[in-house]
C-alpha positions in Angstrom: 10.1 -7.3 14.1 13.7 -8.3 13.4 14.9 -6.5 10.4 17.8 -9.0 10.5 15.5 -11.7 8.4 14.0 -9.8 6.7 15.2 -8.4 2.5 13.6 -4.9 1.2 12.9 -6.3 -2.7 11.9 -3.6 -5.5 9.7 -5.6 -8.1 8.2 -5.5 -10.9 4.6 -5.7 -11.0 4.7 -9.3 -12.6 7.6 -10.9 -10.4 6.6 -14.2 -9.6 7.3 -13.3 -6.2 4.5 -10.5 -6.1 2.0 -13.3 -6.7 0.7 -14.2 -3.4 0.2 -9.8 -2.4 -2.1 -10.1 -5.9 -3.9 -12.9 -4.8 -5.0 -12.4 -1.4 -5.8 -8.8 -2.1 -7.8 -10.1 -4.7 -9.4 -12.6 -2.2 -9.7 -9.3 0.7 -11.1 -6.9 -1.5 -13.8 -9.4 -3.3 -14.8 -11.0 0.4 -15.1 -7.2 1.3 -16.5 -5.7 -1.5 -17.9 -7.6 -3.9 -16.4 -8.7 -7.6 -14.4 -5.3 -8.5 -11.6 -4.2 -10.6 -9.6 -2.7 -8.1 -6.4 -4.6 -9.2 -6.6 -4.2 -12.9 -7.4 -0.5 -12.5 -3.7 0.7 -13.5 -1.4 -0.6 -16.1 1.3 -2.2 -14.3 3.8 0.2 -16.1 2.6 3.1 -13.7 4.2 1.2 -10.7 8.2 1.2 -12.1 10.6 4.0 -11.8 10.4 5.0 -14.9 6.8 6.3 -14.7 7.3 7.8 -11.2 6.2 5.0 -9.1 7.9 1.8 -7.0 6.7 -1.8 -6.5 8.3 -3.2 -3.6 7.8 -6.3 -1.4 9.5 -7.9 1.9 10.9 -11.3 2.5 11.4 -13.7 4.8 13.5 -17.0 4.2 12.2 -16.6 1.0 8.5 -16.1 1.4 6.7 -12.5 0.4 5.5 -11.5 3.7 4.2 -8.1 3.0 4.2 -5.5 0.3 3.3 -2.2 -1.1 3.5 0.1 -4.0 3.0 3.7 -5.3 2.4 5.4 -8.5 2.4 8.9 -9.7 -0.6 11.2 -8.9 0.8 14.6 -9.8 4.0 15.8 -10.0 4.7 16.2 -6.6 2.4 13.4 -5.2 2.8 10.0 -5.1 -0.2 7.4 -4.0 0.1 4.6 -2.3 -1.6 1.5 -3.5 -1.3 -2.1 -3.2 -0.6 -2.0 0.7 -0.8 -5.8 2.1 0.6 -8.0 4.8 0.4 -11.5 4.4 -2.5 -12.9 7.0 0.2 -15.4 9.2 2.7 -12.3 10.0 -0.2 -9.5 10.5 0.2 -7.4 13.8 4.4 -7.3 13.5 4.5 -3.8 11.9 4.8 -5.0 8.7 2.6 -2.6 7.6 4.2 0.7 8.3 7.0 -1.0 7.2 6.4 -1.1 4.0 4.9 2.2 4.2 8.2 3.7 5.3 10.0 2.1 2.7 7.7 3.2 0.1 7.9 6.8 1.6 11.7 6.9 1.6 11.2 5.7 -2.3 9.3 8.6 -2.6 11.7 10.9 -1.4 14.3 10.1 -3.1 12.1 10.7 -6.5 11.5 14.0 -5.8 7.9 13.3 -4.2 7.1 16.0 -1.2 3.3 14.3 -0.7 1.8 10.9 -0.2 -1.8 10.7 -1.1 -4.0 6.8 -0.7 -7.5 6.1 -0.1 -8.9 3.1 1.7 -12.6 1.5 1.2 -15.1 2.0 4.6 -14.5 -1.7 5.2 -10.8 -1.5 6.2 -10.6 -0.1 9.2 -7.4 -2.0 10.3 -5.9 0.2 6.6 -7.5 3.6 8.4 -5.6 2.5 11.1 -2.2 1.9 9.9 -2.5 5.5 8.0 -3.8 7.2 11.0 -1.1 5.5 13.1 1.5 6.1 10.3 0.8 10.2 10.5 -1.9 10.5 7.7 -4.1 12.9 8.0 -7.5 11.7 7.3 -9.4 13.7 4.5 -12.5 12.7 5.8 -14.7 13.0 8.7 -13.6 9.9 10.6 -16.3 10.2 13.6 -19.1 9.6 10.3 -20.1 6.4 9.7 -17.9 4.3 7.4 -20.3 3.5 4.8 -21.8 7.2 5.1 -18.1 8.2 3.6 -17.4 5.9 1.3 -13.6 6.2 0.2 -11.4 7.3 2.7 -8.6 10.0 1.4 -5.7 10.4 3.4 -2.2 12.6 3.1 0.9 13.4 4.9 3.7 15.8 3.5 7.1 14.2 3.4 
């Protein structure tokens, strides 16, 4: 991956350039699991700085290639939601990326924890964690499905 091309952009939830993350995580989680409210689960207000979380997105001449955000889940825990990579630039660590960013956005907060959770049918998600330091909070030899949602951590 060459950083060189490619801008860091904090967002708001409602950028115009945000759209195409919405959209095809709308499309991934509803091809995955069904109609859900995943997306509308949070008030977008819980994703700016001044309710303890971050929106944030990268591009590349000018298109959103991948993005992520957090939002607070106790006072020293943020949790990371809204991790996405769009499908052409998958498998150029774009992923961890974005969640290195959005740890580093943490820290300077005041966060000392990340907590997320993945669904049993995104196993390439369990992976990024996993290969991003997260410590699963789940018994990861058990069948996906068996589990359910997948907790993860990792102390900053």
């Amino acid at each position: 991956m060459s950083i060189d091309s490619i801008e860091v952009r904090h967002v708001a939830v409602r950028d115009p350039e945000v759209r195409p993350l919405l959209d095809d995580l709308h499309f991934e989680y509803t091809s995955r699991y069904g109609p859900n409210q995943e997306l509308s689960r949070y008030p977008d207000d819980e994703f700016t700085p001044e309710r303890g979380g971050a929106f944030l997105i990268l591009v590349e001449h000018g298109q959103t290639i991948a993005g992520g955000a957090f939002r607070r889940y106790d006072p020293e825990t943020a949790e990371l939601k809204r991790i996405w990579t769009h499908p052409d630039h998958r498998r150029r660590g774009l992923g961890l990326a974005v969640v290195r960013e959005l740890e580093q956005e943490a820290l300077r907060q005041g966060y000392r924890r990340i907590h997320l959770t993945t669904g049993p049918r995104q196993p390439e998600a369990a992976g990024l964690y996993l290969t991003g330091g997260y410590t699963p909070l789940y018994d990861v030899e058990a069948d996906p499905e068996t589990v359910g949602v997948h907790p993860f951590e990792k102390l900053l």
